[in-house]
N, C-alpha and C positions, 0 to 999 in steps of 0.2 A: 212541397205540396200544401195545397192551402185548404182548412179546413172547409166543408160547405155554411155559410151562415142561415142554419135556420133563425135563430133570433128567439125559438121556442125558450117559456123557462119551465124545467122540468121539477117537480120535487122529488125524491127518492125519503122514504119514510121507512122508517124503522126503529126499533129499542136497541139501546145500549145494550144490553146483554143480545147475542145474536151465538147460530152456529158456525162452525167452519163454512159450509156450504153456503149460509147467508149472507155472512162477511165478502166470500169471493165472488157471490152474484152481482152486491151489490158495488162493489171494487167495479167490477167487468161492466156491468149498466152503467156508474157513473163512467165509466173509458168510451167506452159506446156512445153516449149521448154526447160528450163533448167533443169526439170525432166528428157527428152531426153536425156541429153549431149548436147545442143548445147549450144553454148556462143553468147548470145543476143548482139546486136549493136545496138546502139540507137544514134540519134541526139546529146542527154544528159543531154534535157533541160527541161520542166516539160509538163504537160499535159500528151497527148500518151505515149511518152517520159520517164517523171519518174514513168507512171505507170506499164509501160514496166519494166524498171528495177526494182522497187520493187516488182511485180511479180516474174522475175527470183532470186533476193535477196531471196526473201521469201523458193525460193527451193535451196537453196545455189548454186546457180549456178553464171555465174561468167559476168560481163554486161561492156561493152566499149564503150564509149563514144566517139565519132566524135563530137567537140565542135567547136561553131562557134568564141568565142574567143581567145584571147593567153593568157590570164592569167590562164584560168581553173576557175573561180569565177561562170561561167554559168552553172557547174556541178551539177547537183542535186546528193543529198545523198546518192541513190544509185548504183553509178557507181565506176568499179572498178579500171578501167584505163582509164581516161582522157586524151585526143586526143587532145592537145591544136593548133587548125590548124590558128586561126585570120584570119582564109577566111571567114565569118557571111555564108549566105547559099550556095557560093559555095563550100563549105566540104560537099553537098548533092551527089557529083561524089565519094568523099572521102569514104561515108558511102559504097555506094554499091558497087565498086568497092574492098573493104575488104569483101564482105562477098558471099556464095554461093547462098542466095535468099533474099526476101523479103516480110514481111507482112505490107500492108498497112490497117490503121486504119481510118475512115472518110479523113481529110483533107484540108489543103489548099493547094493554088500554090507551096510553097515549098514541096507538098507532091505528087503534081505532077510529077515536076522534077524530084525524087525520082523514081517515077514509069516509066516515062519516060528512066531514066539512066537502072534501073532492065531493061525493057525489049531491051534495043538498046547494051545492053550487053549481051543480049542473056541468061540472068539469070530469074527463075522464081519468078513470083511473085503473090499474093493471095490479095482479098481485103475485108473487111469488111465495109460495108458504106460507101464505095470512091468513086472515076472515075469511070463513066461509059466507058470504052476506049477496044480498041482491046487490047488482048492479057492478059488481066486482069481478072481472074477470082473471081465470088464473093462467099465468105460465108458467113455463118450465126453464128457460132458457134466456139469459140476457140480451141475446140478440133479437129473441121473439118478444122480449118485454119491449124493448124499442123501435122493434116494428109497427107492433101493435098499436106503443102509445101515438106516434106520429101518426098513423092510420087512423085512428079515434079522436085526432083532435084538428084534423083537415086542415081550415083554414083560419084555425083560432089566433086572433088577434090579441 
C-alpha cells in the first residue's frame, strides 16, 4: 500500500525535556503525518524531537532535521537529512520558515519562538500542551492534530 503524497512539510516542535504523554503524542503525529505523505521537520535533537522522527521513521516516511550545530553530532538516529546550521536556537526561524505548518508539543521558550515564527509568518499552527497564546489552537489527540493541521493549511504550497 502506497503512502498518499501530500508533499506537505510539517514541523513538530517541542523541548528536549518532555513528558511520557508528549513523547508518545509526538511519536504517534510524527507516524500520522508520514502516513499522509508529509515530510516531518524537526529541530533534530531528542525529546519531542526524536520522537517525532521515529514516529515518522516508523511509517517510512522521510524526517529533516534543522540542527543547531555544524558538525551534525546533535542528530538523533532518526533523521534523514541533517541541516547542519551552527546557529544553536536561532535555526528555530530556519525550521518554520521550510515548512507549510506546525505542531507544537508541550514546551519551552525555544518552543515558543517556534510558535511565535508559525504564526508571524502567517502559517498555521496546532498545539498539544503548549502556549496558551492567540492564534494557537489546542488539541488533545494526534489524530486531531493532523486533521486539523491539513485542514488549516488547504492548499498551501
Amino acid at each position: 500500500m502506497s503512502k498518499p503524497a501530500s508533499g506537505k512539510r510539517i514541523a513538530i516542535i517541542g523541548a528536549r525535556d518532555a513528558s511520557p504523554a508528549g513523547i508518545q503524542f509526538a511519536h504517534d503525529t510524527g507516524k500520522l503525518l508520514a502516513e499522509n505523505g508529509a515530510i516531518v521537520y524537526t529541530g533534530g535533537g531528542l525529546g519531542i524531537m526524536e520522537a517525532a522522527s521515529r514516529g515518522a521513521k516508523a511509517a517510512d516516511g522521510i524526517v529533516v532535521g534543522i540542527l543547531k550545530d555544524s558538525d551534525g553530532l546533535d542528530a538523533n538516529d532518526f533523521i534523514d537529512v541533517p541541516i547542519m546550521t551552527g546557529m544553536g536556537d536561532l535555526r528555530n526561524a530556519i525550521i518554520i520558515r521550510s515548512v507549510h505548518a506546525a505542531i507544537a508539543v508541550e514546551g519551552a521558550y525555544g518552543t515558543l519562538s517556534e510558535i511565535a515564527y508559525t504564526l508571524g509568518y502567517g502559517k498555521p499552527v496546532v498545539g498539544y500542551k503548549s502556549w496558551d497564546i492567540k492564534g494557537l489552537e489546542s488539541v488533545q489527540t494526534p489524530e486531531l492534530a493532523v486533521k486539523r493541521i491539513f485542514e488549516l493549511m488547504g492548499d498551501a504550497d
